[in-house]
N, C-alpha and C positions, 0 to 999 in steps of 0.2 A: 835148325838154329841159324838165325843170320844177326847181322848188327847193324845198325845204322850209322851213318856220321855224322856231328852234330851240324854240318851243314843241310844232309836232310830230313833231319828233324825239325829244323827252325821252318824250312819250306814245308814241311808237312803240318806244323804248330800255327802257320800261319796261314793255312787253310781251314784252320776248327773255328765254327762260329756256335755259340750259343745262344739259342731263343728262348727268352723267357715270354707267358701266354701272359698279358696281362691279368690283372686281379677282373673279375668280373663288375661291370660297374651298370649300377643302376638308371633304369629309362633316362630318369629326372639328373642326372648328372651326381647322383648319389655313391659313393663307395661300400658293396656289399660288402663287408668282412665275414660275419658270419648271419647264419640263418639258422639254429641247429646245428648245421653241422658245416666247415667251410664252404663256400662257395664259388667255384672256378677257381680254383687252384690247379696248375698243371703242372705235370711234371715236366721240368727243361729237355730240351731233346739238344743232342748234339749232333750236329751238321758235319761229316768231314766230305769237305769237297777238290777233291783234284780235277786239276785240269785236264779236258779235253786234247787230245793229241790227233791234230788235223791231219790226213790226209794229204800229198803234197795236191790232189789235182782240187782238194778242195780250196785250199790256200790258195791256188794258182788263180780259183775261179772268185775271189773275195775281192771288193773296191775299199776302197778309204770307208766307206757306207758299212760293210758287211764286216769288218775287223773286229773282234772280240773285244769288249769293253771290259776293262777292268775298274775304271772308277766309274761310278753313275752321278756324273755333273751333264746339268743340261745350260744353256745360254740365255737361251729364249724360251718364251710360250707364246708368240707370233708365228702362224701356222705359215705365213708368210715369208721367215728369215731365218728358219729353221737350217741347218746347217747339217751334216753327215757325223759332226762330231756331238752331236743332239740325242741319238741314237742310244737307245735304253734297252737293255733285256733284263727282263723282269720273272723271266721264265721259274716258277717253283720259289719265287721268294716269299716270306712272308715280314711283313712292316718293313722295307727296303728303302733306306735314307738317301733323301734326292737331296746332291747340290744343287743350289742357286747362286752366281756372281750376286753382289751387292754393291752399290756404289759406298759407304759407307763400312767398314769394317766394326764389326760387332767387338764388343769391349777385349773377348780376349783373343784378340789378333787374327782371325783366320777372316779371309778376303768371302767365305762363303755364308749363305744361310744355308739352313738344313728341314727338312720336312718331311715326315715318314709315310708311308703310302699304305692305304688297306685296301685287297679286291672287295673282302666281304666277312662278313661274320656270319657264324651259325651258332644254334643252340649249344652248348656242351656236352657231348667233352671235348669237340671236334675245336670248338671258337673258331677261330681266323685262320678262314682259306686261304692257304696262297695263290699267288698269281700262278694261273695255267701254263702248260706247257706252252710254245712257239710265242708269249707275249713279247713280242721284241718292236720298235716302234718308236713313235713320240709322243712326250706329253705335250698337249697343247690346252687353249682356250678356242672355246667354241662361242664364237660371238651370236646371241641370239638375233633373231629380226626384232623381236621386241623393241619396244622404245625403252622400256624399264630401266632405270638404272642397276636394278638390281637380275638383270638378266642374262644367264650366260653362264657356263659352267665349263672347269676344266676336264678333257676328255683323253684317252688313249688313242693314240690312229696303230695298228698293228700293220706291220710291211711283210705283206708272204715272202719267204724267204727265198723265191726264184724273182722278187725284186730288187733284191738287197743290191745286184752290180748297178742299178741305174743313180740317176741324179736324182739327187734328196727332192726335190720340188713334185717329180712324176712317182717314186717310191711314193710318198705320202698320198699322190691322188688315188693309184690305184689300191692301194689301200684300204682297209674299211675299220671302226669304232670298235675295242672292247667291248665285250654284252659280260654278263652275269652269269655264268651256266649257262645251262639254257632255258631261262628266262626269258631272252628275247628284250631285254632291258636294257639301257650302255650302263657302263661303269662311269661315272660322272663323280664328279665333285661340284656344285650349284656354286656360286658367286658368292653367297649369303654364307656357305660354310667356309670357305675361302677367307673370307674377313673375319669371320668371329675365332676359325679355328688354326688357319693354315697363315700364321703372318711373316714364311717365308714367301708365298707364293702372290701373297699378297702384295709385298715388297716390289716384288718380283716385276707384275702386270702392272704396277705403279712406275716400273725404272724403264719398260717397256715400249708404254705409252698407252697401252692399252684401256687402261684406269687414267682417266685424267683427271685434273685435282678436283674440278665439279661435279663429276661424276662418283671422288669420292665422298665427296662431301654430304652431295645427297646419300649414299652409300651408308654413311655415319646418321642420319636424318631419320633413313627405314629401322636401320637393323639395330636395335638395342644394342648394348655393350651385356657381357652374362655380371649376373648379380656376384656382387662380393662375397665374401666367405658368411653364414652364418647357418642356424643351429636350428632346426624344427622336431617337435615329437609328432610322428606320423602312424598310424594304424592302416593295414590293408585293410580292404573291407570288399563288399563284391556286391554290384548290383545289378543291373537288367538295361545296355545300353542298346541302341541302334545298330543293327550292324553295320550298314553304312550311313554317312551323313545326309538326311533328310530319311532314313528309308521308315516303313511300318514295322517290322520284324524285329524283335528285340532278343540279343540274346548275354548269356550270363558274361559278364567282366570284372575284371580287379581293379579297383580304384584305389586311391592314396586320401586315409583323409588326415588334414592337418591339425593336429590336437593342441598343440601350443607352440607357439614361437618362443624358442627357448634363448636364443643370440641374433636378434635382428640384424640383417644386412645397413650396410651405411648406407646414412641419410639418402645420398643421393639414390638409392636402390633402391626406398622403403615404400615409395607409390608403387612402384612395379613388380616389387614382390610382393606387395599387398593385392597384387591380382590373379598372379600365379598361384598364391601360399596361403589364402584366405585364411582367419583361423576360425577353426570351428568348421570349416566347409572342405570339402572336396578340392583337391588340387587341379589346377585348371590348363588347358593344352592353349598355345598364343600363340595368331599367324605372326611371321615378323614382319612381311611384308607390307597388312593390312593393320596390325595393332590391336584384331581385333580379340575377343574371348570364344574359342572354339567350343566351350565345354568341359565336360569333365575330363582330365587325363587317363587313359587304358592305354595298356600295352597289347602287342598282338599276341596272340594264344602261342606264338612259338617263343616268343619274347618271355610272355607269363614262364612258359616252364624252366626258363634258365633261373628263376628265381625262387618257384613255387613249387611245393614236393606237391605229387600227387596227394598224398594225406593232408598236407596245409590246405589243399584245394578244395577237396572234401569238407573239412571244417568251416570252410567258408560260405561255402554255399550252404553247408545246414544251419550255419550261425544266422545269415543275412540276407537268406533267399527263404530259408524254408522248404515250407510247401509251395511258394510260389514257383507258377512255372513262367518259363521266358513270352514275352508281348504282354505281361501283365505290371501292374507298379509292384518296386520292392517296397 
């Protein structure tokens, strides 16, 4: 039997975080609530995290660079002007809230933006990975060679931790990109989702310099704004697509087809979701880049299962395939 004192309790209270798994939400920017039965509901998990109790020789061996972060504000995303107090560890988090300075103060008072970061998602029940162990490092932009305006994505530079005593500018080179698992992929954020999704970061590469006004402008030119709120009746259905773009081999997919528009988007939306949301027709995939119509929208088969029970799948294919087998028309 022991006891606490309410001074370390308040320090131990102010180590418990809770995560909540987001609601599962649909390819199309839809919100699943239910399908049957709920759909990505998680249970909260509670975090009690205490603190790390250093070693003296390991303290002794730490620079301004390698110092325990307790808030995670960055300054910059100029890989260029990056600073020691830039320095992010990311290690085991999941959705991890990045300050941003703003030269304008947002309405209720705090000098910062905010922006929450995902490594990645997976099927259910698992969702959203967190950041790997040793991710410690900076966020930056990766300026493409492209001429594109819309080219360039923001990346992680990870600092092995027998770098950590050097100067921020040589930490960073030797360095190398977040990947995916092992995937062999980096962990990016494109330009294009930057603007539509992340408008601190956004902010951000604009107060920078990095974004210059013409370059946002064309910026705003490429990339659609997403359509306004409104309302469609939509049916799964499943038919016999390509498995990759141009290929011969055709194999079974879930498609979305638009039955009625039930609360059309405003005016100014209504050409653009008239191409996305056809009615009567199959929901349609839109490069943003190029504007053009890619086709019918599918999800990837791992994608599909967070949504579709095996047995829905099953009635799908005997409802809308049949006998037909895949390389044939449905």
């Amino acid at each position: 039997m022991f006891s606490l004192t309410r001074g370390a309790v308040h320090r131990i209270s102010n180590h418990l975080r809770t995560v909540h798994s987001p609601a599962s939400r649909h390819p199309l920017g839809v919100d699943l609530k239910r399908l049957g039965s709920p759909v990505g509901l998680q249970t909260s998990r509670i975090h009690l995290r205490l603190p790390a109790r250093a070693t003296s020789s390991s303290a002794a061996g730490m620079s301004s660079l390698g110092k325990k972060r307790t808030r995670r504000f960055v300054t910059t995303l100029d890989p260029g002007r990056l600073r020691s107090e830039d320095l992010l560890n990311l290690s085991g988090l999941v959705l991890p809230n990045i300050g941003f300075p703003c030269k304008e103060a947002p309405a209720f008072g705090s000098s910062y933006d905010t922006a929450r970061l995902v490594y990645r998602y997976t099927p259910l029940p698992r969702g959203i990975v967190p950041f790997p162990a040793n991710t410690q490092g900076f966020l930056y932009f990766h300026q493409s060679p492209h001429s594109h305006p819309a080219a360039g994505e923001v990346r992680f530079r990870v600092v092995r931790p027998e770098d950590l005593g050097l100067p921020t500018r040589e930490a960073f080179s030797r360095g190398s990109d977040l990947t995916l698992g092992h995937r062999h992929s980096l962990w990016n954020i494109h330009l294009t989702v930057v603007f539509t999704a992340y408008p601190a970061m956004w902010r951000k590469l604009r107060d920078d310099g990095i974004i210059t006004p013409i370059r946002a402008a064309e910026m705003e030119s490429y990339v659609p704004k997403r359509l306004g709120p409104g309302k469609a009746l939509v049916r799964f259905e499943m038919v016999n697509l390509p498995r990759k773009p141009g290929a011969s081999e055709s194999i079974p997919k879930v498609v979305l087809r638009v039955l009625e528009i039930v609360e059309p988007p405003n005016a100014e939306d209504a050409e653009f979701a008239s191409q996305i949301f056809p009615e009567g027709q199959l929901a349609q995939r839109h490069d943003l880049l190029t504007k053009t119509i890619l086709g019918p929208w599918s999800p990837s088969r791992k994608s599909e299962d967070r949504f579709i029970t095996p047995t829905s799948r099953k009635l799908l294919e005997e409802t809308y395939l049949g006998a037909t087998k895949p390389g044939t028309e449905a």
